[in-house]
Each structure stands twice: as structure tokens, then as C-alpha cells.
Legacy VTK file of the C-alpha trace (Angstrom):
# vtk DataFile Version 3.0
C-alpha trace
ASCII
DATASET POLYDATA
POINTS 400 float
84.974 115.439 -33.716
86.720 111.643 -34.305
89.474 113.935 -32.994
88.419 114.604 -30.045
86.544 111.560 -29.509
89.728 109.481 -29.753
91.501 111.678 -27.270
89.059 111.498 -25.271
89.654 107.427 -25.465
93.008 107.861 -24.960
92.613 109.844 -21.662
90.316 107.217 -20.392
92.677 104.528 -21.203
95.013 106.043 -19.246
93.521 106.822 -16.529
91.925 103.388 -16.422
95.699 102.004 -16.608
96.752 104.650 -13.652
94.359 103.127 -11.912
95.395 99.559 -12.027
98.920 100.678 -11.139
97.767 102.468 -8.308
96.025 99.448 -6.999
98.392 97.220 -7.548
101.118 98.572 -5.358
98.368 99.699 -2.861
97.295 95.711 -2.487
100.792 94.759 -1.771
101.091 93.105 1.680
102.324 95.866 4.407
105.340 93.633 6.582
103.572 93.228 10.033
106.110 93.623 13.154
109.766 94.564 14.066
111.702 94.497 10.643
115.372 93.858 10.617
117.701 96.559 10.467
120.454 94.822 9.712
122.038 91.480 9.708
124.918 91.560 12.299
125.157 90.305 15.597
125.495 92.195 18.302
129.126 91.565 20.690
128.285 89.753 23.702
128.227 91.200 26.993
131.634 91.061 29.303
132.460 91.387 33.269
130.163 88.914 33.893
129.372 88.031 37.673
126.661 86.115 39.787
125.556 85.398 43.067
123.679 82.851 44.412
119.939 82.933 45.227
117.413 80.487 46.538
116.365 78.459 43.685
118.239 80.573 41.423
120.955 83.107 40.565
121.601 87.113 40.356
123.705 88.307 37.382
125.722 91.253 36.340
127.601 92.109 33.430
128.447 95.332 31.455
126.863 95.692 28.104
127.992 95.833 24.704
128.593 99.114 22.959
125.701 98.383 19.965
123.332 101.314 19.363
120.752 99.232 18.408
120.764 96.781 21.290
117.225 95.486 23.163
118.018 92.895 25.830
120.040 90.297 27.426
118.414 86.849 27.609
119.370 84.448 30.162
118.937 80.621 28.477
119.308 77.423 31.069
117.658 73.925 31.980
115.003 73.891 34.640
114.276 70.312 34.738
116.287 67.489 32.468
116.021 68.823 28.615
113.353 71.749 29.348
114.871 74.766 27.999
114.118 78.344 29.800
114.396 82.036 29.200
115.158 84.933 31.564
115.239 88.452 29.879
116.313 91.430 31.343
115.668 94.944 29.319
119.214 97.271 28.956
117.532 99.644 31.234
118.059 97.137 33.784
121.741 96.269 35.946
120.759 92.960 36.657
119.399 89.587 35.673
117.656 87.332 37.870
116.865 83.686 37.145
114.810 81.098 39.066
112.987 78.192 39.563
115.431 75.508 40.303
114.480 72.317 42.580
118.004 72.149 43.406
121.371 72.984 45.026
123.473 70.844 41.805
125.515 73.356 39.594
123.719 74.462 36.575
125.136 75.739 33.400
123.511 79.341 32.242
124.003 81.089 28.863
123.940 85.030 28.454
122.922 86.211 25.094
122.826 90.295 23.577
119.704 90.945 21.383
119.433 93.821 19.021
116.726 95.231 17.482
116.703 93.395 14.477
116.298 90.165 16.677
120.381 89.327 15.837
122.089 87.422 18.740
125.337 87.543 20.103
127.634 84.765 20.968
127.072 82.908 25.113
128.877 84.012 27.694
128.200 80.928 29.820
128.948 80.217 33.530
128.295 77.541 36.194
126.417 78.660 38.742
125.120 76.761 41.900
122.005 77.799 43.412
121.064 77.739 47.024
118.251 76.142 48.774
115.348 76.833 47.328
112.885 78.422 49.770
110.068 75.594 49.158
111.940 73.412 50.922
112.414 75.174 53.794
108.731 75.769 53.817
108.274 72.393 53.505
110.761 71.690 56.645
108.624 74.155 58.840
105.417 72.543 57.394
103.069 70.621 59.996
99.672 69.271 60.648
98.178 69.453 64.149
94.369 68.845 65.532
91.895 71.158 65.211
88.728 71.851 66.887
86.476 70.146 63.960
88.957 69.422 61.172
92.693 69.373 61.383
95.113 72.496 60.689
98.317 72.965 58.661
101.165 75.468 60.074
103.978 76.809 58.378
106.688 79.477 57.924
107.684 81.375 54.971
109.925 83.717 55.503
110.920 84.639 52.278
107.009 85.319 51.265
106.963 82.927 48.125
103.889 82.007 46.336
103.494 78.242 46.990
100.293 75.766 47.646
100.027 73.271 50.808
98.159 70.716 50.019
96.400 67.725 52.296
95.640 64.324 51.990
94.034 61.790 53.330
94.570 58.196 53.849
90.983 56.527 52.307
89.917 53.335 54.423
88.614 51.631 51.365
91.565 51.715 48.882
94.494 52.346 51.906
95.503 55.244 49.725
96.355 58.752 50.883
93.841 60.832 48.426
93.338 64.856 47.914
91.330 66.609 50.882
92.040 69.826 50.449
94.678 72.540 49.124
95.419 76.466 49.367
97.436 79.087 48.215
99.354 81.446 50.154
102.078 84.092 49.868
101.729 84.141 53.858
104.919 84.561 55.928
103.262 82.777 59.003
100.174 81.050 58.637
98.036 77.893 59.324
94.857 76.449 57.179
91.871 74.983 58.554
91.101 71.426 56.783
87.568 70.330 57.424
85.799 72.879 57.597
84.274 72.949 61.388
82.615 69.427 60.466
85.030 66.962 61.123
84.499 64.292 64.044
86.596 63.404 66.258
88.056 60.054 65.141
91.557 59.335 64.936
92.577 59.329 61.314
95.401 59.107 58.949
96.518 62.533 56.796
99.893 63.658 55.132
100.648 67.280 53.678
103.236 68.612 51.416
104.487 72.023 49.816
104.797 72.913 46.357
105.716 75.670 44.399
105.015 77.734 40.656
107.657 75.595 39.066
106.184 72.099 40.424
108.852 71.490 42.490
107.041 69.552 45.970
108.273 68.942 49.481
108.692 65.327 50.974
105.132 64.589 51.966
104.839 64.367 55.789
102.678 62.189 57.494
100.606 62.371 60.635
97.952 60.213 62.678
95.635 62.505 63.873
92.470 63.218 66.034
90.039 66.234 65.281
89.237 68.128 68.033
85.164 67.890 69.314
83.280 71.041 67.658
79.537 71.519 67.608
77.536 73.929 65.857
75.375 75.893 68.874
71.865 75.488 68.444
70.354 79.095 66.646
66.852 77.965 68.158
68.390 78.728 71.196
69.503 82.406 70.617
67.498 85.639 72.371
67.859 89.139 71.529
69.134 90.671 75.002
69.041 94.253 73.935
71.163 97.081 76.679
70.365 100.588 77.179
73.601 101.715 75.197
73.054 99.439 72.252
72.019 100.392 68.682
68.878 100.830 67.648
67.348 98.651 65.331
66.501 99.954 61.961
62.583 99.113 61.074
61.954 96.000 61.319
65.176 94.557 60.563
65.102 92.722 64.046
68.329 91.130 65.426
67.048 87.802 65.297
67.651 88.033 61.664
71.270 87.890 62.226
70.671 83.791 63.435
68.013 82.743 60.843
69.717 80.383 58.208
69.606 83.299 55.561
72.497 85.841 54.667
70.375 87.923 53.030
68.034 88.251 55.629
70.040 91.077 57.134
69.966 93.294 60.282
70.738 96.621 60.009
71.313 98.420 63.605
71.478 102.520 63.566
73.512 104.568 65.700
70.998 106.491 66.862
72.578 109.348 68.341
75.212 109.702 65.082
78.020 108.521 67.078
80.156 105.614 66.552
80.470 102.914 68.024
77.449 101.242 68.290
76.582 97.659 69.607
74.359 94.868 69.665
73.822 91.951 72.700
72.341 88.241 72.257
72.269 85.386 74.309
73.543 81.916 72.827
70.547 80.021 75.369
73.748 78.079 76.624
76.354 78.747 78.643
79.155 76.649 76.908
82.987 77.274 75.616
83.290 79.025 72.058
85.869 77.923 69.861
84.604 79.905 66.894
82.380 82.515 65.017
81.480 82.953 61.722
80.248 86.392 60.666
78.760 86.995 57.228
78.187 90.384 55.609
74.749 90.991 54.055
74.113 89.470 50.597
74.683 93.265 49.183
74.799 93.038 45.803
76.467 96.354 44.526
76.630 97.724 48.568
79.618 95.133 48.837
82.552 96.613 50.427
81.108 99.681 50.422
77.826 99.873 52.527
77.252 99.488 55.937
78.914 96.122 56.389
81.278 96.455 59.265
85.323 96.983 58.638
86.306 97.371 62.470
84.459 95.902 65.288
84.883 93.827 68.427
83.276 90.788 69.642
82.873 90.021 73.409
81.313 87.489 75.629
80.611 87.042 79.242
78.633 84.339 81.394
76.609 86.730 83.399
74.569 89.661 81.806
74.739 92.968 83.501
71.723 94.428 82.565
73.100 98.423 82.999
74.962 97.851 79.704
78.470 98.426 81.376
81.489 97.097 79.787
83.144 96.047 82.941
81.862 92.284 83.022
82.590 91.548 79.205
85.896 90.125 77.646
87.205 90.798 74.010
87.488 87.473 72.520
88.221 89.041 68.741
89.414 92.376 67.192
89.009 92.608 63.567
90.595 95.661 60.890
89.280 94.633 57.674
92.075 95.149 54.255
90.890 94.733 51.167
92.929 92.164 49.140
93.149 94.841 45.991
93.666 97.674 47.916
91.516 99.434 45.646
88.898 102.213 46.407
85.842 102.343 47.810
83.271 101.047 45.105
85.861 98.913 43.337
86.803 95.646 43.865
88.909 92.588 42.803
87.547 88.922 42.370
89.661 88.387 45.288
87.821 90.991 47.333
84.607 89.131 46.615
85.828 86.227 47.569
87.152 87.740 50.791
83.615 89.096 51.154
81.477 85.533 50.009
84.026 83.601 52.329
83.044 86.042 55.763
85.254 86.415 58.804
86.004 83.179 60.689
87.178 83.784 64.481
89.245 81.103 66.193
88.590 81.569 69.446
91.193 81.264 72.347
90.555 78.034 74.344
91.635 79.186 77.384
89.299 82.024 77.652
86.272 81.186 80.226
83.028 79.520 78.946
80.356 82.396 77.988
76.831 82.623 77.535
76.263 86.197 75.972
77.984 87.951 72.513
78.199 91.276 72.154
79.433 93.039 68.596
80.991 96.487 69.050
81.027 98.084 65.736
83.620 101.135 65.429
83.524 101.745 61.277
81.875 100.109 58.475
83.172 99.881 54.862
80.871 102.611 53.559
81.394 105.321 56.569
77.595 104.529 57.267
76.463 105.364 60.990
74.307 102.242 60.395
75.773 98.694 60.190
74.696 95.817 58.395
74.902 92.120 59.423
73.969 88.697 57.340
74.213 85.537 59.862
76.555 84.749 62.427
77.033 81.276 63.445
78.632 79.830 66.620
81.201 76.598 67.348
82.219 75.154 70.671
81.795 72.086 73.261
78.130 72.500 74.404
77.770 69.371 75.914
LINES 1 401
400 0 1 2 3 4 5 6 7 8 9 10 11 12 13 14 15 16 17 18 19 20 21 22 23 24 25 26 27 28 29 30 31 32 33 34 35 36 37 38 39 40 41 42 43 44 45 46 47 48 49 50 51 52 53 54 55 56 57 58 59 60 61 62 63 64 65 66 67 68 69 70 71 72 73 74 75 76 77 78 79 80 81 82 83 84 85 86 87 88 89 90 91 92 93 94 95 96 97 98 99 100 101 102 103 104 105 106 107 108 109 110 111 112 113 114 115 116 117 118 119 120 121 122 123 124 125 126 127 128 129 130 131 132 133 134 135 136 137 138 139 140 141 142 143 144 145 146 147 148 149 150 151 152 153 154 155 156 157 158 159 160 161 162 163 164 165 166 167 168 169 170 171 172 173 174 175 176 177 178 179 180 181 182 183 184 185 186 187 188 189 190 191 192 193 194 195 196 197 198 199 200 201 202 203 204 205 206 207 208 209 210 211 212 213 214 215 216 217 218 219 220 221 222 223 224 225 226 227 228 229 230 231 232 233 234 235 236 237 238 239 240 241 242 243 244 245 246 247 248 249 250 251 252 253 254 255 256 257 258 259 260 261 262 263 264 265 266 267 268 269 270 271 272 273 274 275 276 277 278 279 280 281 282 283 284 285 286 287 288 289 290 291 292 293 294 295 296 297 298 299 300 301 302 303 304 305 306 307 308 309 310 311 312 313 314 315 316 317 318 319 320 321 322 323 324 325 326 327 328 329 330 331 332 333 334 335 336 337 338 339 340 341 342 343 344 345 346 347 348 349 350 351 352 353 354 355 356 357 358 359 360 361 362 363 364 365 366 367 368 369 370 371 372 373 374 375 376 377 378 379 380 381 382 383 384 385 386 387 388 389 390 391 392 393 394 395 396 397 398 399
């Protein structure tokens, strides 16, 4: 039996010490990461060329012949003493830097990477870029009056990111200050500043360009009048329903559609299941409209995809014909709503929400004739619905 016993002990000992081996090696860190293959550099790359870019530069070069190669980094000054990176995978036959203010001749180093993060000598050229296209924003960049506000124009051809931003001159200090900025990837576009509620007293503004890398535009200054805009009185406006309107949808009158609240929708049916349908008011005034602001119902999870209108029509004439023909009436906007995302129906982007919160806001042309009547022609609504939904529409011109 003490035989026994004390093999027994002895099995237990060693399995106790088996044990303790076993979790010693299984406690030891794992290494976390790419681990080094190796310690040598890769060769650098050779046949290097370039070409010059707006604000930057377009290199090509042939690679090195090491298996174990990742990238080629690009390593150059932006602005005085801020190093930057460019990185181009070897899948790729080119490397393209940017981000430089200006046309002076930089100096750009080309590095091969391997795998085992080893670096090759530079192969570094002068380059010189070209203009970069901020500036030449900035040279097409203007302010001009606008009916309630002021407007900024510009041109980008080149379809850049980049912000305008406007300021104006504060009475009190004699210092321009911030008004208002925006961001735009538009080729040709303007920006309302003021929104409708400006009055029309000369005043003293400036506006500038800048892009991702903080490069800006010599500021511009202008003296400048806003043009007269009013707000028409809603008080004012009558449902003028036509025979060959929609019909409205319980008791979701039209006069919904002027009451102060967006959620406080009308909803207008087809009727007869066939698209397009329409709906007639009279503004109470016969004045000239400069603009219109249409809101979409306050839809909650019906956003973009309900029966808010996508393409419609607005008209407006001075003299109703009360037979509902479309011979007396003049288009004064055509609208093809795009989603921002381009995503489906039922999905949508924070910009499409903001697209949706901000509404549609008409400029009007001038030169058109004063009116007295609207009339919305809806063709398709987000949704497919043979119904259409509308929040508030609100109207700007000269009524005096």
C-alpha cells in the first residue's frame, strides 16, 4: 500500500508540474501585428518620371524586383517644416501627390516598403506644381445682390471640394466678421447669403475660397445692396380648386399647405389612378414672385420614400381660367429630385436628410410677368404613391 500510495504522489506531482509548464508558455504574450520577416531593405524603385498637376504632381517609376515588397511612399513638405506622406499600393502604376498652395519647385522623396516595414533608399526629384485649382476658383469667385440677402457665384471646373466663405464688415468694430460659409464640390454654382431676410441697405461684405489643405484665396471685397424681398402674406391665400385637380384626401384640406406648420400636411389623391395630378391657390395678391419654398411633410420614417413629391411643376398666371385649361398658365419651375446618396428607396444618408429638412428653394426668373395664382403639377413622388404629400409652401416677391 505505501507503494502505491507514493506513486500515486509521484503521479500527482507530476502532473501538477505539467501543469505549470503548460501554463507558463500558454501566458506568454502572443506578438500583436505585422512581424518582420527579415531585416533588409528593399532596392529603391528606378525610371522615375512626373508630371505636373494642379497643386501637385503624377509619378511613375518601375518597381523593384523584392518578393516581399508592399508600397511606395511618396514623403514631401506641404507647408514650411510639415512633413507629408503619399502611398501608393504595388498594384498601382502611379503615384499622385497634392495639396500644394503653390507653383515654387518642391523637393519629393520616393521610398520602397516591404513587408517587414524595411525601407529603401530616396529616389528624390524636383518637381514644380501647377496652379492649384483653388485659386482659380477664387479668380472666378464673386458676390452680387440678391433679392433679400446677397449671392456668391463661382466656377469650378475641375470639381474640387473647397468652402466659400462670407463676411461682413460690422459697423461697430469696422471689422469684416463671419456671415456665413458652404461647402461645395459644384462645377457652377452660386450661394444665397441671408437667407430671404436681408433689407435692402447698402452694406459692406468680402468673400474668399479655401480648400482641404487650408490654403485661401485673396479675399475680395464688395459694397453691396440687397435686393427688396417680402414674405407674401399666408392670411391672404384661397384654395381655388379646378375641375382637373386632385382630390383632397379626408380632411387634409389645402389650406394646410400655408398654415405655419410642416407637419400639418396635405395629402391630395389622384383620384382616377393616373398621374399627374394638381392642385390651384390664389396668393390674394397679384404681385411679382421671386421665390418659393416647398417643404415635404414632417414624415418621420415616410422620408424619401412616401408620397412626398420627386417631379413636379409649379406655374402661375394673373388671371384664373376657371375650365382648368393649361393654356393661360406659365412654368416658372421644373424640379427632378436626386438623392445625395444615391441609395435605395427606404435608405438614406445624413445628407439626404438634410436635403429633405432644408426643402426645395425656387429662384424665380425676374423677368417673368407678375402672377396672382400657383398651381403644383405633380408627375411622381418618392414612394410611387398615386397620392402626394405636401408640408408648407411659402412665397417671396415685391408686393408692394
Amino acid at each position: 500500500m505505501k507503494i502505491v500510495r507514493t506513486i500515486l504522489l509521484s503521479g500527482v506531482r507530476a502532473l501538477t508540474l505539467a501543469c505549470l509548464i503548460l501554463s507558463f508558455f500558454s501566458c506568454r504574450e502572443e506578438p500583436v501585428g505585422r512581424q518582420p520577416v527579415d531585416g533588409d531593405a528593399p532596392d529603391p524603385v528606378s525610371g522615375v518620371s512626373w508630371y505636373a498637376t494642379p497643386g501637385g504632381a503624377v509619378f511613375r517609376y518601375t518597381l523593384p524586383d523584392n518578393r516581399d515588397l508592399l508600397y511606395v511612399k511618396a514623403v514631401f513638405s506641404r507647408d514650411e517644416g510639415v512633413e507629408s506622406e503619399s502611398i501608393a499600393s504595388i498594384y498601382a502604376d502611379s503615384l499622385v501627390i497634392e495639396g500644394f498652395g503653390d507653383t515654387q519647385a518642391k523637393e519629393v522623396s520616393l521610398y520602397a516598403v516591404d513587408n517587414s516595414g524595411n525601407i529603401s533608399l530616396p529616389v528624390t526629384q524636383e518637381i514644380t506644381p501647377l496652379k492649384p485649382n483653388i485659386y482659380s476658383i477664387g479668380d472666378a469667385l464673386e458676390l452680387t445682390p440678391d433679392y433679400g440677402g446677397i449671392r456668391a457665384k463661382w466656377i469650378n471646373e475641375s470639381g474640387d471640394e473647397f468652402v466659400i466663405v462670407v463676411l461682413q464688415k460690422d459697423s461697430a468694430s469696422d471689422e469684416y466678421v463671419h456671415m456665413e460659409q458652404t461647402f461645395s464640390t459644384v462645377r457652377n454654382g452660386d450661394f444665397g447669403v441671408g437667407n430671404n431676410e436681408m433689407e435692402a441697405v447698402e452694406g459692406d461684405y468680402a468673400v474668399y475660397a479655401r480648400d482641404r489643405w487650408g490654403h485661401s484665396t485673396e479675399t475680395k471685397y464688395y459694397t453691396l445692396t440687397p435686393l427688396f424681398l417680402a414674405e407674401f402674406d399666408k392670411s391672404l391665400f384661397r384654395e381655388t380648386p379646378l375641375p382637373n385637380d386632385g382630390v383632397v384626401a379626408g380632411s387634409q384640406y389645402i389650406s394646410r399647405l400655408w398654415d405655419g406648420v410642416r407637419s400639418s400636411f396635405t395629402a391630395i389623391a389622384s383620384g382616377d389612378g393616373i398621374m399627374p395630378k394638381s392642385i390651384t391657390f390664389d396668393l390674394g395678391i397679384t404681385a411679382q414672385i421671386y421665390r418659393i419654398h416647398l417643404l415635404g411633410y414632417s414624415g418621420g420614417e415616410w422620408v424619401l420614400r412616401g408620397g412626398e413629391p420627386n417631379v413636379f411643376k409649379i406655374y402661375g398666371c394673373a388671371e384664373l381660367d376657371p375650365t382648368g385649361s393649361w393654356d393661360s398658365w406659365t412654368e416658372i419651375c421644373d424640379h427632378h429630385g436626386v438623392k445625395p446618396s444615391g441609395l435605395p428607396l427606404g435608405q438614406n444618408s445624413a445628407e439626404d436628410i438634410a436635403m429633405y429638412n432644408a426643402g426645395n428653394m425656387f429662384n424665380i426668373d425676374p423677368d417673368l410677368p407678375k402672377m396672382r395664382y400657383l398651381r403644383i403639377r405633380v408627375y411622381e413622388t418618392w414612394g410611387g404613391s398615386l397620392a402626394f404629400e405636401l408640408g408648407e409652401i411659402t412665397v417671396y416677391g415685391d408686393n408692394r
